[in-house]
VOPAGU-2260 file (C-alpha; in pm, 1 decimal, decimal comma):
REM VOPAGU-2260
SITE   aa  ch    i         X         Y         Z
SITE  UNK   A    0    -614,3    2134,5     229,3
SITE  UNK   A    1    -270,0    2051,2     117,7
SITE  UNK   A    2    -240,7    1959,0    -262,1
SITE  UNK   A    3      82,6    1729,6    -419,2
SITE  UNK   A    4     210,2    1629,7    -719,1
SITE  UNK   A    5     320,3    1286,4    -916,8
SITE  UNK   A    6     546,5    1416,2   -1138,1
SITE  UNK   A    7     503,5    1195,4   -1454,9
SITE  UNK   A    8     577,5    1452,6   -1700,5
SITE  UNK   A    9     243,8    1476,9   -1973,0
SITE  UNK   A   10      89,5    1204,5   -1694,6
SITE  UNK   A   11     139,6    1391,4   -1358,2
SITE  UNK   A   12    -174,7    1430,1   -1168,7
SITE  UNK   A   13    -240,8    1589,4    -810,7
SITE  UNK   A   14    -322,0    1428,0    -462,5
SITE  UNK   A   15    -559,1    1598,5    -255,6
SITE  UNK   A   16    -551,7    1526,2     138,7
SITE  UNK   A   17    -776,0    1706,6     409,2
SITE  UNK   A   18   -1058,7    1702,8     581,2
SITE  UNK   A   19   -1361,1    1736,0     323,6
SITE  UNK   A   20   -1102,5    1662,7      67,0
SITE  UNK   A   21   -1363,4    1422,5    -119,7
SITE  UNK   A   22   -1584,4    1711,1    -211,4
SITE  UNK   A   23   -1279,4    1828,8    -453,5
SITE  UNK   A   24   -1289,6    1508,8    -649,7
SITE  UNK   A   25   -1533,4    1690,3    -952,0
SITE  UNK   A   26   -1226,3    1932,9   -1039,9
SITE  UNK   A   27   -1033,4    1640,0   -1087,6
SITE  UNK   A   28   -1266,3    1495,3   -1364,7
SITE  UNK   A   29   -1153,1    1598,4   -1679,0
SITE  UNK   A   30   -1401,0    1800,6   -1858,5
SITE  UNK   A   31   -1436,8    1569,8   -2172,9
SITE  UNK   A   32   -1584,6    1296,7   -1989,2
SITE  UNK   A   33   -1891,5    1157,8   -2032,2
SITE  UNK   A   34   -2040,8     978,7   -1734,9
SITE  UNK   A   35   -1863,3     819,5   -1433,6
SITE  UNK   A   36   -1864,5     424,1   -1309,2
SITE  UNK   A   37   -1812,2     441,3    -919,3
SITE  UNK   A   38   -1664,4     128,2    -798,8
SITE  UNK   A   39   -1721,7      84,6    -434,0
SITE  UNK   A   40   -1801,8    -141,4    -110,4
SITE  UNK   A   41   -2110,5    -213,3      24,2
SITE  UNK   A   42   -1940,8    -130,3     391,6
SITE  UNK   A   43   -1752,0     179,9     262,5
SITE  UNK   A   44   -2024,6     408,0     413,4
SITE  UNK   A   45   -1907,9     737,6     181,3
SITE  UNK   A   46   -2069,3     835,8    -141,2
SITE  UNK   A   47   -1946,6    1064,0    -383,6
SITE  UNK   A   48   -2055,9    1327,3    -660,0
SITE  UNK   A   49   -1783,2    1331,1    -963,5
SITE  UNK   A   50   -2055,3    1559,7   -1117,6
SITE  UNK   A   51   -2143,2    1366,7   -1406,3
SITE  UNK   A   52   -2370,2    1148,5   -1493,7
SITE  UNK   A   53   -2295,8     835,2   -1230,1
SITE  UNK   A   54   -2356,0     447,8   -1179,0
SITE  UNK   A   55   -2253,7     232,7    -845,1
SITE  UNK   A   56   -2081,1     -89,7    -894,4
SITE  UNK   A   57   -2038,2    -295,6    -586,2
SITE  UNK   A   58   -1719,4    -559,1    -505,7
SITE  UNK   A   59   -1718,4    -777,4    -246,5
SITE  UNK   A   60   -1518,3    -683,7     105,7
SITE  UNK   A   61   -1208,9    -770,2     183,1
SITE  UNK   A   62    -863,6    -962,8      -2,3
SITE  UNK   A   63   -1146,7   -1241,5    -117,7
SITE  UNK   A   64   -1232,5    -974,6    -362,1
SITE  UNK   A   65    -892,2    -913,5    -523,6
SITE  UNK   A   66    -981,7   -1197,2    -839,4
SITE  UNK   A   67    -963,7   -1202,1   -1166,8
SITE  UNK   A   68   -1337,5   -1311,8   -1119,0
SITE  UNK   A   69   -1425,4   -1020,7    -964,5
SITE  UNK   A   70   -1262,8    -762,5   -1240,1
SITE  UNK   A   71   -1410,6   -1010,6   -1525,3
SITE  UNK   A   72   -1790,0    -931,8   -1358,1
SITE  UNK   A   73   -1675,0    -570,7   -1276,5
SITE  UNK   A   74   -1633,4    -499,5   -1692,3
SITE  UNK   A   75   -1915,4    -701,5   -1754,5
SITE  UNK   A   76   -2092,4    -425,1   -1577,0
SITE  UNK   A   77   -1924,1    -156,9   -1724,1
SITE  UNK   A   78   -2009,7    -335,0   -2057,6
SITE  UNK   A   79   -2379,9    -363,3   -1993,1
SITE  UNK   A   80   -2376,6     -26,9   -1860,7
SITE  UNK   A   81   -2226,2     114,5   -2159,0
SITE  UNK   A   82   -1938,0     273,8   -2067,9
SITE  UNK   A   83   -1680,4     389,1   -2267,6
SITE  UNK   A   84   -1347,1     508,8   -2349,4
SITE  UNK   A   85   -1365,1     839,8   -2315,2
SITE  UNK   A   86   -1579,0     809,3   -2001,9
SITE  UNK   A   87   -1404,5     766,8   -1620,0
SITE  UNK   A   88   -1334,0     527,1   -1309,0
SITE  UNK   A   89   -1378,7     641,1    -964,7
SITE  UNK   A   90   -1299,9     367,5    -697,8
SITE  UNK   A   91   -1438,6     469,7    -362,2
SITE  UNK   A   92   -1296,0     240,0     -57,4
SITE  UNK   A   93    -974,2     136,0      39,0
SITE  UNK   A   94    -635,9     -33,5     -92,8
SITE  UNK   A   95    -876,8    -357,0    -229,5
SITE  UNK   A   96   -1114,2    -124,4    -410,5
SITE  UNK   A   97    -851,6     106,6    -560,0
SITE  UNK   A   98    -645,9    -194,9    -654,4
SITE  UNK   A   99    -911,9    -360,1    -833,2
SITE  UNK   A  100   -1122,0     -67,5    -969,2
SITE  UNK   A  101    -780,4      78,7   -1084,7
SITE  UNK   A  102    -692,8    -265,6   -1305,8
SITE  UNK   A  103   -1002,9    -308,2   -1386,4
SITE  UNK   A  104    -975,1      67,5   -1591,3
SITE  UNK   A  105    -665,8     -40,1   -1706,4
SITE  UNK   A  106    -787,4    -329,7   -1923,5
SITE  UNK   A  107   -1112,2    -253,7   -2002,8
SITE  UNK   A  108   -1131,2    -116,9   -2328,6
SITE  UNK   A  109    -725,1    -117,7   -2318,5
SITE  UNK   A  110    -763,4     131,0   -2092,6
SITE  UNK   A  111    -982,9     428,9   -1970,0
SITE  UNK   A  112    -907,4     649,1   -1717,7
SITE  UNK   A  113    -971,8     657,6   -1357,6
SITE  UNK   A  114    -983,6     865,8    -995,3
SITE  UNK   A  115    -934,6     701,7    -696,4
SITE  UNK   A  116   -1113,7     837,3    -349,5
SITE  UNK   A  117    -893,6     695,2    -109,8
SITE  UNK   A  118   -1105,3     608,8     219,2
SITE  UNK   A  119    -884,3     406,3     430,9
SITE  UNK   A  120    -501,2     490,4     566,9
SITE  UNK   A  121    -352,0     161,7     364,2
SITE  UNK   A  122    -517,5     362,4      86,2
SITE  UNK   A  123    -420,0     726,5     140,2
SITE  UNK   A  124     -42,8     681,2     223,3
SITE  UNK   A  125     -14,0     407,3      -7,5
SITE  UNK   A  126    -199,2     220,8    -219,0
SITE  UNK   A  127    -369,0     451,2    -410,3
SITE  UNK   A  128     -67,7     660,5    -493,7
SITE  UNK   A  129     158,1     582,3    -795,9
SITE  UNK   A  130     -56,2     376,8   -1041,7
SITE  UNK   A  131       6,6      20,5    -900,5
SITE  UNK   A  132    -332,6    -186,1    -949,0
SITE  UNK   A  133    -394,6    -547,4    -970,4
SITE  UNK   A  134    -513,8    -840,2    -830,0
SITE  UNK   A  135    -397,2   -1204,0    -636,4
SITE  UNK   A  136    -391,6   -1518,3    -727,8
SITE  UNK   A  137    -349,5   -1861,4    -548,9
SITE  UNK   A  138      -8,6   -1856,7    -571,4
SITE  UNK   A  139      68,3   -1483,3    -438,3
SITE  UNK   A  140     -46,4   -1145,9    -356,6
SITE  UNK   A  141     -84,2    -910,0    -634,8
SITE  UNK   A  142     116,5   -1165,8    -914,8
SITE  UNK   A  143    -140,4   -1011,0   -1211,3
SITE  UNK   A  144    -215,4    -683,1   -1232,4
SITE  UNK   A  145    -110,9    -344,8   -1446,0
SITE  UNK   A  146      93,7       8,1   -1400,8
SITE  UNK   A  147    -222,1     269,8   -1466,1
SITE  UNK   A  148    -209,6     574,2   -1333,4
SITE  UNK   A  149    -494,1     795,3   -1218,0
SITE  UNK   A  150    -630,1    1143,7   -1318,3
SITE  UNK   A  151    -598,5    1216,1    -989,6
SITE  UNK   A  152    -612,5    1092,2    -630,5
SITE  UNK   A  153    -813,6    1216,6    -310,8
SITE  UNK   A  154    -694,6    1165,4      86,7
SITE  UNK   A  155    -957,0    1241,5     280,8
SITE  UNK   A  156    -929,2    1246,5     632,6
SITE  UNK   A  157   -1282,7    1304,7     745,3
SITE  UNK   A  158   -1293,2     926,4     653,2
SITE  UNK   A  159   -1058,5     839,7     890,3
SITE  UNK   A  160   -1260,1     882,0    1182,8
SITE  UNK   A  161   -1466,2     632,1    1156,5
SITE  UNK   A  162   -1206,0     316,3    1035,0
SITE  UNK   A  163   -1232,3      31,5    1283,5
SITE  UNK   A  164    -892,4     -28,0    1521,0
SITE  UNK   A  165    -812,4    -284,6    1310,2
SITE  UNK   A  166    -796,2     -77,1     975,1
SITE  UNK   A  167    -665,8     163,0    1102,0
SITE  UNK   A  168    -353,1     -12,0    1178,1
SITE  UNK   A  169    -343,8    -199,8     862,4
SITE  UNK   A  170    -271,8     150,0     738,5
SITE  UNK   A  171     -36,5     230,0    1037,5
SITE  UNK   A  172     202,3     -42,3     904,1
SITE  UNK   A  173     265,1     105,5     583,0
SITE  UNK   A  174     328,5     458,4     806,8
SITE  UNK   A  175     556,6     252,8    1021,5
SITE  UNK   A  176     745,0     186,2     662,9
SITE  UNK   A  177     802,3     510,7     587,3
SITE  UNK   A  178     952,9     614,5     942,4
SITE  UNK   A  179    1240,4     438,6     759,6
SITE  UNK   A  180    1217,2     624,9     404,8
SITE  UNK   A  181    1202,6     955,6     597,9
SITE  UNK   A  182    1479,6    1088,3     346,5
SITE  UNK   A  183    1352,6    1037,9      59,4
SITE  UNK   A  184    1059,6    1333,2     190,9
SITE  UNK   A  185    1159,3    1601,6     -26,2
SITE  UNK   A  186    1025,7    1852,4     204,4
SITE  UNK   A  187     964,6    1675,3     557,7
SITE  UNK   A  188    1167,7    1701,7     880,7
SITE  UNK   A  189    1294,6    1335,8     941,9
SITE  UNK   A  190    1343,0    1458,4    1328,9
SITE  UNK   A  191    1006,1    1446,6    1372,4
SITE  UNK   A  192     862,0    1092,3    1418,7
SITE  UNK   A  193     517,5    1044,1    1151,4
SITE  UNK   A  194     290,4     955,4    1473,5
SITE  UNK   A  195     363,0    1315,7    1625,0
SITE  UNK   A  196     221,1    1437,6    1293,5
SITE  UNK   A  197    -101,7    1600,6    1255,3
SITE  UNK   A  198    -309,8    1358,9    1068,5
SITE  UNK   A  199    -314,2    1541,0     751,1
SITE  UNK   A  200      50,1    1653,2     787,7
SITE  UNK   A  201     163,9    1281,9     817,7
SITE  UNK   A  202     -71,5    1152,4     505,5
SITE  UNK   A  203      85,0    1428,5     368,2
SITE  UNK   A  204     445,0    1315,0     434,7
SITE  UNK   A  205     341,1     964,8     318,5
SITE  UNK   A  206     189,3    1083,7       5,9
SITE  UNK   A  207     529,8    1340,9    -117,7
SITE  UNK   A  208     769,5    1039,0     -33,2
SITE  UNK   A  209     616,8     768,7    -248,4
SITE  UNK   A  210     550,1    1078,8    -545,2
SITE  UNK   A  211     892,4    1111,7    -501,6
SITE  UNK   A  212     998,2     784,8    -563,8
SITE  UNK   A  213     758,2     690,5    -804,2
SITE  UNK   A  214     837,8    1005,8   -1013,9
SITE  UNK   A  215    1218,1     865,5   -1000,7
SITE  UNK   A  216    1085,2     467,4   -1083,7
SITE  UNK   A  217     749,7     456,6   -1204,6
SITE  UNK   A  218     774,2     112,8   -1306,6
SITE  UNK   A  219    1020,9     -39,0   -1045,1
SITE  UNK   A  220    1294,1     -91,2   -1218,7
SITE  UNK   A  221    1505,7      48,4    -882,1
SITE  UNK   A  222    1445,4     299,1    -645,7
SITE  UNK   A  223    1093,2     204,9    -654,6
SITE  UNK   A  224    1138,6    -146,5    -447,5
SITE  UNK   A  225    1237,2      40,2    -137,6
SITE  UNK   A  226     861,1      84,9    -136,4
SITE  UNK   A  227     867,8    -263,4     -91,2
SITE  UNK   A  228    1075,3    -274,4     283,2
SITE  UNK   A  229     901,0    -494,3     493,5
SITE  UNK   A  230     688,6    -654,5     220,4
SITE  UNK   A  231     862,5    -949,2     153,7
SITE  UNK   A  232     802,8   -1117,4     472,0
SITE  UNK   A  233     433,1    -988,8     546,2
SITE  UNK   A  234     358,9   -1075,2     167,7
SITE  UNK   A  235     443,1   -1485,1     304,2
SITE  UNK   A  236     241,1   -1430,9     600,1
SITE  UNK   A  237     -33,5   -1292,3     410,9
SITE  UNK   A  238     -10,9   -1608,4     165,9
SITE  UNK   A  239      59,0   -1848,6     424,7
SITE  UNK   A  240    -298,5   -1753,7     563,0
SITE  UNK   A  241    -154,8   -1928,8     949,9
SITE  UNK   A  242    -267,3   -1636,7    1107,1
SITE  UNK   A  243    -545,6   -1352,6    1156,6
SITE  UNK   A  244    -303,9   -1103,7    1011,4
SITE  UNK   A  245    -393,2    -760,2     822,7
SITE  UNK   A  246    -187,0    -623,2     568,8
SITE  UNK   A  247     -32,4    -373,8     819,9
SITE  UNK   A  248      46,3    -597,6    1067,3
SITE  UNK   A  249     205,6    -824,4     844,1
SITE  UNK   A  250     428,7    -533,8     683,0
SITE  UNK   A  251     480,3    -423,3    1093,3
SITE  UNK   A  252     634,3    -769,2    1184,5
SITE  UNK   A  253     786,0    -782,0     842,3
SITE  UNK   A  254    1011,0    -470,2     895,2
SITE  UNK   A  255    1142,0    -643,8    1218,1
SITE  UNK   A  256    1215,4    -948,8    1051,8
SITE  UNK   A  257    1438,1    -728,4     760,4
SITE  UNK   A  258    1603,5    -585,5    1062,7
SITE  UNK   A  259    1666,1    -919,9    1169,3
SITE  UNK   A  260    1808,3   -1016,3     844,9
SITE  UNK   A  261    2013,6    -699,9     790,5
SITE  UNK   A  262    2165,3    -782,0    1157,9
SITE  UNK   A  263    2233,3   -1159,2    1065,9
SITE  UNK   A  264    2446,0    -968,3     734,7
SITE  UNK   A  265    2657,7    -744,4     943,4
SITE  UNK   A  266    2454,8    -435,3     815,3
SITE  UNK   A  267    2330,3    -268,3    1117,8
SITE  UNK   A  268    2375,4    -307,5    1459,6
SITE  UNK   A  269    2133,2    -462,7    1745,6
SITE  UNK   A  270    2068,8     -90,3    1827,1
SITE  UNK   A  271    1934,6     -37,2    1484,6
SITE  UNK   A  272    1736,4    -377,3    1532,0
SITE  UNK   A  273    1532,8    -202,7    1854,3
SITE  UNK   A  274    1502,9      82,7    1686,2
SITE  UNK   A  275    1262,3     -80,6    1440,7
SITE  UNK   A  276    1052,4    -271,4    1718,8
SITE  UNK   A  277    1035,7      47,1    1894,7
SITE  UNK   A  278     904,0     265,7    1586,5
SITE  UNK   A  279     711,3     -27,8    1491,2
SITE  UNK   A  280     528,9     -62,3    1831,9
SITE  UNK   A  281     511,4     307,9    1851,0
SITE  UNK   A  282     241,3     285,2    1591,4
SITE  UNK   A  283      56,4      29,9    1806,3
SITE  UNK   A  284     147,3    -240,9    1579,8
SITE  UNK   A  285     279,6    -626,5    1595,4
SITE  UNK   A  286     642,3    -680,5    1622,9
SITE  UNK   A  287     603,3   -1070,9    1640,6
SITE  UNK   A  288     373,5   -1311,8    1484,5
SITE  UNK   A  289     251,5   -1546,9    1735,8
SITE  UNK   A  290     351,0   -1960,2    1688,8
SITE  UNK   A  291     359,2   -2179,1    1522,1
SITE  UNK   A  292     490,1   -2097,7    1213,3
SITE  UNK   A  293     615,7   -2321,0     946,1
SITE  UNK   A  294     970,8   -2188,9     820,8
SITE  UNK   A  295     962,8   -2403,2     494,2
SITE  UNK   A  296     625,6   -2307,0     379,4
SITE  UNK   A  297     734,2   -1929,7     481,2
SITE  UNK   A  298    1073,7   -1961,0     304,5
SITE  UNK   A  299     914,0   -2082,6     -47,0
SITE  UNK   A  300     630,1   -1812,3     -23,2
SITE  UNK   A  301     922,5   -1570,6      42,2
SITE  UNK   A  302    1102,6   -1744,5    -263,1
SITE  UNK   A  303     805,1   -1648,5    -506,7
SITE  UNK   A  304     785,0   -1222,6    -384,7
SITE  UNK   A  305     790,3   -1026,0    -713,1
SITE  UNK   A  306    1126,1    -865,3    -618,3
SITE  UNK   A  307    1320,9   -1233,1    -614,9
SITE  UNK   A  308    1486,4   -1193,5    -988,9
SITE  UNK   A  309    1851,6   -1238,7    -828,7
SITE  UNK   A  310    1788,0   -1540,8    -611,4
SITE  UNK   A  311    1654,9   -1472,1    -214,2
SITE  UNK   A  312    1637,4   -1109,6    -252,2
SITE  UNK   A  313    1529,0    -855,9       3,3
SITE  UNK   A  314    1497,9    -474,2      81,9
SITE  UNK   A  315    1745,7    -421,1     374,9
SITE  UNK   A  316    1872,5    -113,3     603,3
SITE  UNK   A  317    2272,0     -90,8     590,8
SITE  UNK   A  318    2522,8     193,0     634,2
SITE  UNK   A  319    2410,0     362,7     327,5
SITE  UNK   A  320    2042,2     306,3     455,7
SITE  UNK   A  321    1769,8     134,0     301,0
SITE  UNK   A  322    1850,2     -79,6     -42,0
SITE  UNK   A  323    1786,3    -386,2    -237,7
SITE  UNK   A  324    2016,2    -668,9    -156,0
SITE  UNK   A  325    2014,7    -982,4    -378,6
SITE  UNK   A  326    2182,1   -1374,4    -271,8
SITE  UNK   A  327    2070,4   -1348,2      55,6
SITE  UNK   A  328    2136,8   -1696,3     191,4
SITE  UNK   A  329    1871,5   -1952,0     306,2
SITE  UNK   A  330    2003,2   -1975,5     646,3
SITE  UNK   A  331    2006,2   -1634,8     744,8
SITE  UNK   A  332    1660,1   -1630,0     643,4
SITE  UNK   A  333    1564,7   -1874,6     826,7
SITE  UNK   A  334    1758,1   -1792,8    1092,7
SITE  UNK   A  335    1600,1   -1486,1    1140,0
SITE  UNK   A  336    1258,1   -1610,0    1154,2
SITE  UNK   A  337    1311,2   -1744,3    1510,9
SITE  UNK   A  338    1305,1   -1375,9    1605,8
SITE  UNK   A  339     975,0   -1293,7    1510,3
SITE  UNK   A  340     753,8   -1611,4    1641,8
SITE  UNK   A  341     643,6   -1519,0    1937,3
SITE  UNK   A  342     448,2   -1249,6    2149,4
SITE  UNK   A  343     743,1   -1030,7    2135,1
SITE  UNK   A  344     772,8    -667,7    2335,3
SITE  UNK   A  345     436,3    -522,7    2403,2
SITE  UNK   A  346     390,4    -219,8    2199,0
SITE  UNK   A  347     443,2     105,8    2379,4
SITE  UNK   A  348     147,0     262,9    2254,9
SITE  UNK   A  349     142,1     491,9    1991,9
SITE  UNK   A  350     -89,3     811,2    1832,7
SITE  UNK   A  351    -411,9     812,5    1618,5
């Protein structure tokens, strides 16, 4: 079992990540509380004991569920149920469940506190970790939501096993992000690639970069968007809603496509460019999006990402490695969309 920290100071809680790791999650329930709502899927297939007294609320599957409908009937519940301040959250499922369930504590009652039990990869390298919650909108992915951190956050792997292919890459994507933010590990060896990892070892790895980062920017106000590389792209694709794309697979094609763009600027070379579609299809992930695909519906979507205060602004690899780069010009843009429509390479395979 390997144990890390958020450092927040007075707010720093631990991440658990192992195999049975979910059978930890009652030491991470602070003793005052009362009784437990455990916010869930009806798929998710994993129940839990936070060793209180305990009620199941159930969300509906998938990105259909990330609605301000759904966390207005979620508190309703809570509501009816009773629950109060000084009682606790526990979202059971993946990146949709601990996004909502997470928001969801952070307005209720202005705010109770929560524990996510992070079931799916997206969730255990990612979205779980570092207090980001919310919900999407019809004009963009996760445009409302709240900075709430957890009591505490389990990883584990056991629930792995059983992810469908599909889910299981959505989660490889965000890995395939961090081959790239392999510096920022305060205590990893950026020699060795994330899919030679042992599972837990590379959740692991995952987990201590974005602590690291989020303990430097909680509230991304800099080094905090570099958790963003490859989102601004895949965040379009997901919006655009052209094609059957998961999250992963969007952020996958989306970290060729910054390559692309960073190429187009003179900041890396073509042999940085293949570097990404190899690490990219190492994780047995998309490094093209397959046609047609409508560059001026793309472009505005790409216009509207959260990180665009500076005009057309991006998270790009350069000499100095991976930064935020503002006034990127339309062209190049859309210039650099040509090389991801397509089937592309095949992937070369990769590791579970």
């Amino acid at each position: 079992m390997i144990t890390l920290t958020v450092d927040l100071g007075d707010r720093s809680y631990p991440v658990v990540v192992g195999a049975g790791a979910r059978h930890r999650l009652a030491d991470l329930v602070p003793a005052d509380v009362g009784r437990a709502a455990v916010v869930t899927q009806a798929g998710i297939g994993w129940s839990v004991d936070p060793g209180v007294d305990h009620e199941v609320f159930t969300i509906g599957d998938g990105e259909g569920a990330k609605t301000l409908a759904t966390v207005e009937r979620l508190t309703g519940a809570f509501a009816e149920w009773g629950l109060t301040r000084r009682d606790l959250v526990v979202a059971v499922g993946g990146g949709v469940v601990t996004d909502v369930a997470g928001f969801a504590a952070a307005v209720y009652h202005r705010g109770v506190r929560f524990v996510s039990v992070a079931t799916s990869l997206l969730a255990q390298v990612d979205a779980a970790i570092g207090g980001k919650t919310g919900v999407n909108i019809a004009q963009g992915k996760n445009l409302v939501g709240a900075f709430w951190q957890p009591q505490g956050v389990v990883c584990d792997t056991d629930t792995l096993a059983t992810l469908p292919p599909r889910e299981w890459r959505s989660g490889a994507g965000e890995v395939a992000k961090y081959e790239f933010l392999r510096h920022l590990d305060p205590a990893g060896d950026a020699g060795v690639p994330l899919g030679e990892l042992p599972l837990g070892e590379r959740v692991a790895a995952c987990v201590r970069i974005k602590a690291a980062v989020v303990a430097a920017d909680e509230r991304e106000g800099g080094t905090r968007a570099l958790l963003n590389y490859g989102h601004t792209l895949a965040h379009a694709l997901e919006a655009a809603g052209d094609h059957d794309v998961r999250h992963g697979e969007a952020v996958a094609v989306g970290l060729v496509y910054a390559a692309e763009v960073a190429h187009r600027l003179g900041r890396i070379d073509a042999a940085r460019v293949d570097e990404h579609r190899r690490l990219v299809a190492a994780h047995d992930l998309p490094v093209a999006v397959p046609p047609p695909l409508d560059p001026d519906r793309i472009l505005t979507l790409v216009g509207r990402d959260k990180k665009a205060v500076e005009g057309l602004t991006m998270v790009l690899d350069g000499p100095r490695g991976v930064e935020l780069v503002t006034g990127i010009d339309e062209p190049v843009l859309r210039d650099a969309l040509h090389a991801v429509v397509g089937d592309g390479p095949p992937p070369q395979g990769g590791s579970r």
